[in-house]
N, C-alpha and C positions, 0 to 999 in steps of 0.2 A: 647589359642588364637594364631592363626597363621595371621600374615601380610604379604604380600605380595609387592614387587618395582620391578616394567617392564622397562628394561632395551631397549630401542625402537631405536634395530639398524639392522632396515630391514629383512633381509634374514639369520642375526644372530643374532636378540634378544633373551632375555633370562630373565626368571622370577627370582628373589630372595625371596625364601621365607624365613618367620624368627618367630619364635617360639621355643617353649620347646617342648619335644620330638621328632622332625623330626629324630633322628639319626632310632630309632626305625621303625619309617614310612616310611623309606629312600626306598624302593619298591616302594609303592604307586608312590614316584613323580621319580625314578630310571628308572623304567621299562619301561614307555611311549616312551621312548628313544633307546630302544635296538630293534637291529635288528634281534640280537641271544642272547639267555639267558644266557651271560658270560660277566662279567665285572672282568677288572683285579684294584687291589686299590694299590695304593704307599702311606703308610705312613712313622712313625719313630717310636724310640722304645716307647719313654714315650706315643703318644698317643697310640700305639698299646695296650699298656699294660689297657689303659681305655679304649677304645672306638672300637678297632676292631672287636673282638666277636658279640658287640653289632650289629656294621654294617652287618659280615656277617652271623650272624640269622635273620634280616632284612629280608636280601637277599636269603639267602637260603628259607627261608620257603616259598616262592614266585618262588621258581625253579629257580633263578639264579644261575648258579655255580658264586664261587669268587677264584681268584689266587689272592693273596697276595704278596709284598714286603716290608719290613720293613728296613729302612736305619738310619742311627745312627740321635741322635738330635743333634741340633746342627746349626750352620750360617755355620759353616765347611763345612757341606753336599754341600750346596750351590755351589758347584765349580765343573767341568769338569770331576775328576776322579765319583763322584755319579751320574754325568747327564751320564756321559757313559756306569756305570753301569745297571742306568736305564733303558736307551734306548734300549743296550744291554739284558736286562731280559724280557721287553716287547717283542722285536722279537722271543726270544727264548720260549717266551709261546704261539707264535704267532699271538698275536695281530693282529686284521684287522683295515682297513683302515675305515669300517663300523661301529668297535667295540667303545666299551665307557671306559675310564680311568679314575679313580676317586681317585682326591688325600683328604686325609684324614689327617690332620693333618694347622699348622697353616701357618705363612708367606713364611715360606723354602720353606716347602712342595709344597706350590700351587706354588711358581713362579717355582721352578726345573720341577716337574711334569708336569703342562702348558707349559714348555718350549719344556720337551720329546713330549709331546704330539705333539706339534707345526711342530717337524724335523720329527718326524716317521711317514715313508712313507707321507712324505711333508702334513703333517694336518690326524690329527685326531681328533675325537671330546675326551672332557675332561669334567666331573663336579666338580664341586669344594663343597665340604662338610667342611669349616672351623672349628675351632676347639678351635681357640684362639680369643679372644676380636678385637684384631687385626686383623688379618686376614678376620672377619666377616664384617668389616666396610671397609677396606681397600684393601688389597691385592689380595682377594677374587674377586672383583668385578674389570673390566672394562677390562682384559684382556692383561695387562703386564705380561709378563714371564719372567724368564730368570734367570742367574747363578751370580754370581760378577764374580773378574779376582785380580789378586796382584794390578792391578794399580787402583782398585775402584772399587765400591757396584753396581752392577747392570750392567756394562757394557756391556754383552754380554746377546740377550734375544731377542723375537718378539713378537710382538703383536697377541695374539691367544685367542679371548672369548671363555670364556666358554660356555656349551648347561646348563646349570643350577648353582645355587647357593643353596643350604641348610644352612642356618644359623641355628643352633640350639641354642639356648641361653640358655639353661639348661645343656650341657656340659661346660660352662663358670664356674660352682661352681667345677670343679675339678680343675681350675686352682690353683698356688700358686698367693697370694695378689701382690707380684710383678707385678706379667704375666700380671694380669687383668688391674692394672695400669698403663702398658707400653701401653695397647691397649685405656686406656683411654686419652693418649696424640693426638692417632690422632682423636679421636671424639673431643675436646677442638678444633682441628684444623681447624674441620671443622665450627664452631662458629667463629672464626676467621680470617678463609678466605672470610667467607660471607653472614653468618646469626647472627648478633647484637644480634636476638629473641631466637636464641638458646641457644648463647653465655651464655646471662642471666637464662635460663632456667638449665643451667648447673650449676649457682653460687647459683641455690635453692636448687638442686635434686639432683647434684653431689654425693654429702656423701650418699645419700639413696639410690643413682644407685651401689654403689661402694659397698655400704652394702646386696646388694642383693635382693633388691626391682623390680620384674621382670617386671612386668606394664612400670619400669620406663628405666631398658635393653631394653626392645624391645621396647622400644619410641628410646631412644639413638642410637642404633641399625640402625632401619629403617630411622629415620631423615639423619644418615652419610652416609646410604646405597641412601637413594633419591638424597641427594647432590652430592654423584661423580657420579649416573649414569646421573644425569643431564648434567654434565659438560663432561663423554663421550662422553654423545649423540652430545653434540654441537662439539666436538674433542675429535674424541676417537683416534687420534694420535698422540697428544703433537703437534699439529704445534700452537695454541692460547693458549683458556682459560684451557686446562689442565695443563698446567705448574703451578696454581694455588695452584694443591692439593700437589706440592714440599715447600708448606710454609714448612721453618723451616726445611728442607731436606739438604737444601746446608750445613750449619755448622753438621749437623743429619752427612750427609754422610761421612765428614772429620776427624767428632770426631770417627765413626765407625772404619775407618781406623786407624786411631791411637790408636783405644783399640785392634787391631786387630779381629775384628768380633769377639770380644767372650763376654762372658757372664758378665765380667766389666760393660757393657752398651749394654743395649735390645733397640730395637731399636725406641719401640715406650717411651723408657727414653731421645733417642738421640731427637726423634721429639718433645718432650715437651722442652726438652733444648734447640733443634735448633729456636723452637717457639719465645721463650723467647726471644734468641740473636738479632731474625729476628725484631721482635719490639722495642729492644734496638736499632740494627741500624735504624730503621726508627726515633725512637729519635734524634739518633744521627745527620739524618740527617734533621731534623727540619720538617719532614711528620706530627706526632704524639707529642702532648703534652710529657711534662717528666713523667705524673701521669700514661701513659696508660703501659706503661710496668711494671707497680706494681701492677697494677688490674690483668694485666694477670698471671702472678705470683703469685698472692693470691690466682687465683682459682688454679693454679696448685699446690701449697702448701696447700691449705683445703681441695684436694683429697690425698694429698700425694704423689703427684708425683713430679721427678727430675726439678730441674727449674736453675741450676745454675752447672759452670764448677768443683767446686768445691766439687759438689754433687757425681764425678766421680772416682772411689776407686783408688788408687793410683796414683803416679805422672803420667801427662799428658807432650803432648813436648807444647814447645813455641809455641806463639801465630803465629810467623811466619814461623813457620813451619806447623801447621794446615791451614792458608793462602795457603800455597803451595801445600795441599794434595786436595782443593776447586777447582783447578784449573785441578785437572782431571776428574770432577765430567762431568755425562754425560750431564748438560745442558749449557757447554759451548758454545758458537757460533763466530768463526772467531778469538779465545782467549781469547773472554769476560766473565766470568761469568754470570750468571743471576740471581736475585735475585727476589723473594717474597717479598716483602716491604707494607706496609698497610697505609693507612690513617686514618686509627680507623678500631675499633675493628667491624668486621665485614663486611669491604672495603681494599680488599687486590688489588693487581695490580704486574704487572711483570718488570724488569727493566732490562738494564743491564748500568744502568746512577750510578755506585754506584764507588765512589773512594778506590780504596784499602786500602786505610789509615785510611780510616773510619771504614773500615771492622777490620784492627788491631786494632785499639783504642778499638773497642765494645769487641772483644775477648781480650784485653790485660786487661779491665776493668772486665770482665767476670770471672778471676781468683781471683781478690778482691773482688767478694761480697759472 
């Protein structure tokens, strides 16, 4: 069963499709695209080791040649010296400006690769074939790119859709149980920024989606994949309602930095953590009953995922120093911070009315529970 979510932005929409075996079928919806039968693919090692072959007998027995690049795994990759690499190996295999790049692999992969794609020879087209849980609902989709910097996660990047999506949801059983439930932090996310109806749909199915109930991946799947392209469609450049899907990003992205992007905390652990905090401060600040931040909690502890600072392997710095890594985060404006804040489960809104005091209390509290 393949579904399908049309992403409906003019002159550069683009379909996501989402089922099991697309990796195999990756021609069929590959080809339509090319202008010359050569696509060149960036992945990394761990998924090369699963999923590349697969791609390029796909592709081969359909007469496209494939050039390959394989780059380490890693949130590492993510930075300057691999986008340069990249950029650099696509010219040297000559890449057109016509030609189609397809990154293979999960969250790194698509924002670096998107991002090369973006500079070479000022746009080029790119598909995105995710590969991770994450990636599939998230990153994948709406057309962020870009590298982090020493001073914070994402900060350097452009906005560049993709000509297609492939979610394949049967590559998901290669993942490790971690992987999958880092990717099920930002599906919880998006039940909480603004469907109540999913939200609960998640506190039935959860354990049966996580256990590998496919019917119920690609419901999860397609539901997070229609909610952000909805929210592109209405801004697909973060000036309103996209700053929505950074619930839980603000604390997500300070605690990143302070594990130093490595494998301490995945990122979609930081987004279920940053979740968590996100509706503690709205507690805190009288938005939210005190009960609604233990419901969310619950469901993220009945999947098994991170939900507290404590959950985070080794000593962390001070509350007030994670305070001060928030303030290079890219949705500052004018020095304010901005926060995701909710009024219940399901009604989230944007702010930047938050006292930083309140913001220390919730993370100084965050380390007792």
């Amino acid at each position: 069963m393949t579904e399908t979510v049309h992403v409906a932005l003019g002159d550069r929409a683009y379909d996501i499709h989402i089922g099991p075996g697309l990796l195999t079928r990756a021609a069929e919806f590959v080809g339509p695209f090319l202008k010359r039968q050569r696509v060149a693919v960036v992945t990394d090692e761990n998924v090369a080791a699963l999923h590349l072959d697969t791609l390029k007998t796909s592709l081969g027995n359909a007469g496209i040649d494939v050039v390959s690049l394989t780059l380490p795994a890693g949130e590492a990759t993510k930075g300057w010296p691999q986008l340069t690499r990249t950029v650099e190996w696509l010219l040297e295999n000559k890449v057109e400006r016509n030609d189609v790049v397809i990154a293979l692999g999960g969250g790194v992969i698509g924002d670096l690769v998107g991002f090369a794609a973006a500079v070479l020879r000022r746009g080029v087209r790119f598909i995105q074939i995710p590969t991770s849980l994450l990636a599939q609902v998230d990153s994948s989709v709406g057309g962020k790119t870009g590298i982090n910097a020493p001073q914070g996660k994402n900060l350097i990047g452009a906005f560049h859709q993709p000509t297609l999506v492939l979610a394949d949801v049967g590559v998901l059983e290669t993942l490790t149980s971690r992987d999958f439930l880092a990717g099920c932090g930002e599906i919880v996310k998006y039940g909480l920024l603004g469907d109540l109806g999913f939200f609960e749909w998640l506190e039935k199915n959860g354990d049966a989606m996580s256990s590998g109930d496919m019917d119920a991946r690609i419901y999860a799947v397609k539901r997070s994949c229609q909610m952000k392209a909805d929210i592109v469609v209405r801004d697909e450049t973060e000036q309103g309602d996209r700053a929505l899907l950074n619930l839980g990003h603000t604390f997500c992205h300070a605690l990143e930095a302070a594990t130093g992007y490595s494998d301490r905390l995945l990122h979609g652990e930081g987004v279920s953590i940053g979740c968590a905090l996100a509706f503690d401060l709205s507690a805190q600040m009288g938005l939210v009953s005190q009960e609604t931040p233990s419901r969310v909690r619950a469901l993220f502890q009945a999947m098994g995922m991170k939900t507290n600072l404590n959950d985070i392997e080794d000593e962390l710095p001070p509350a007030s120093y994670l305070l001060e890594l928030m303030s290079q985060d890219k949705k500052v404006i004018n020095g304010q911070l901005r926060f995701i804040l909710a009024n219940g489960i399901g009604s989230s809104f944007v702010t930047s009315d938050v006292d930083p005091d309140d913001v220390l209390t919730v993370l100084k509290n965050g380390f007792l529970l």
